[in-house]
C-alpha positions in Angstrom: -1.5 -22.0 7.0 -0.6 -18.7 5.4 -2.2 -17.5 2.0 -0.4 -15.4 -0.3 -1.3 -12.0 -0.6 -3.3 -10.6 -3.5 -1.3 -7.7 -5.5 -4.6 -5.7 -4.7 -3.7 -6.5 -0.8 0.1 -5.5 -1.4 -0.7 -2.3 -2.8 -3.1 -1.5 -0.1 -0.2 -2.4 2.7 1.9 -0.3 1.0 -0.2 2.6 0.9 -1.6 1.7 4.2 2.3 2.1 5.5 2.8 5.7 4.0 -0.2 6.8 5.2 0.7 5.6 8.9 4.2 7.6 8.5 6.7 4.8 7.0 8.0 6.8 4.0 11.4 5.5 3.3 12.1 2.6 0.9 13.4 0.3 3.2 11.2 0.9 6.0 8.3 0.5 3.5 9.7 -2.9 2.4 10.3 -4.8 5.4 7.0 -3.4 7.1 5.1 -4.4 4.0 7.1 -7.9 4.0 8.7 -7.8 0.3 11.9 -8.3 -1.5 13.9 -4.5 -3.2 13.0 -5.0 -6.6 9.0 -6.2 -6.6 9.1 -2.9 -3.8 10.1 -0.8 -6.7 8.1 -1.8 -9.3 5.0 -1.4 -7.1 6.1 1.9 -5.9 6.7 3.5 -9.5 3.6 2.1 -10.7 2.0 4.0 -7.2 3.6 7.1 -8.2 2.6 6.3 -12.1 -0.8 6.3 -10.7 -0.9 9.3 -8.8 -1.8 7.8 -5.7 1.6 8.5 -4.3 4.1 11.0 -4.5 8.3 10.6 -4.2 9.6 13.6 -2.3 12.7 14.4 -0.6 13.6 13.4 2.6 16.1 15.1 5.2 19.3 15.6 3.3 22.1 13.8 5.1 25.2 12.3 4.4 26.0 13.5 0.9 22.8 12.1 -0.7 19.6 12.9 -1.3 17.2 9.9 0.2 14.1 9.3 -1.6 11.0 8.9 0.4 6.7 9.0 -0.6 3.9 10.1 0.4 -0.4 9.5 0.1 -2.0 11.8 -2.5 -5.4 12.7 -1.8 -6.5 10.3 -4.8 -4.3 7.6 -2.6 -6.3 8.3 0.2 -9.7 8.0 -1.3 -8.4 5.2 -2.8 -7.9 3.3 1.3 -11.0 5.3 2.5 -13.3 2.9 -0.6 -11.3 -0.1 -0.6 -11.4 0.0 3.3 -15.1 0.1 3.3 -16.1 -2.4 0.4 -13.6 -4.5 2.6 -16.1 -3.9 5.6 -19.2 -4.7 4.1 -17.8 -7.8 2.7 -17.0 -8.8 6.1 -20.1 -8.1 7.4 -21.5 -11.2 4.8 -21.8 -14.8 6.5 -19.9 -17.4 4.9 -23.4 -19.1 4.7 -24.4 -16.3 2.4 -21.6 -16.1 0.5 -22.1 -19.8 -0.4 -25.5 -19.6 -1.4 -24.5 -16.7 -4.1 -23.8 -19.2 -6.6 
């Protein structure tokens, strides 16, 4: 069984993917597992953010290709979410039980 990803969990991917060098659009979306359109919405509201930037690409064949990259506030943002994700692993599902 496969649980659906949180949109907390799909930003993080996403940034996760830019920071590990995918920074084209379609890269981004098929290693982050999403359909065009949700990838653009979450990628403008990245940029919208500031924990992303668009920049240009190589130049090629008569267009200009659009790809991002981690801002220093995007990378803080991994570095925290990365270790409340530790210490939450670190709980026993016993514990967390007993919390309520």
């Amino acid at each position: 069984m496969t649980s659906r990803r949180s949109k907390l969990e799909i930003y993080v991917d996403i940034m996760e993917e830019i920071r590990n060098g995918t920074i084209l659009p379609t890269r981004i979306m098929y290693a982050a597992n999403l359909s065009w359109k949700p990838l653009q919405q979450i990628l403008k509201a990245l940029v919208s953010q500031e924990l992303i930037e668009e920049c240009i690409a190589e130049e090629g064949d008569k267009r200009t290709k659009k790809a991002y990259r981690l801002t220093e506030k995007g990378q803080n943002v991994l570095h925290y979410f990365r270790k409340a994700e530790a210490l939450v692993e670190k709980e026993s599902p016993a514990e967390i039980r007993n919390w309520r």
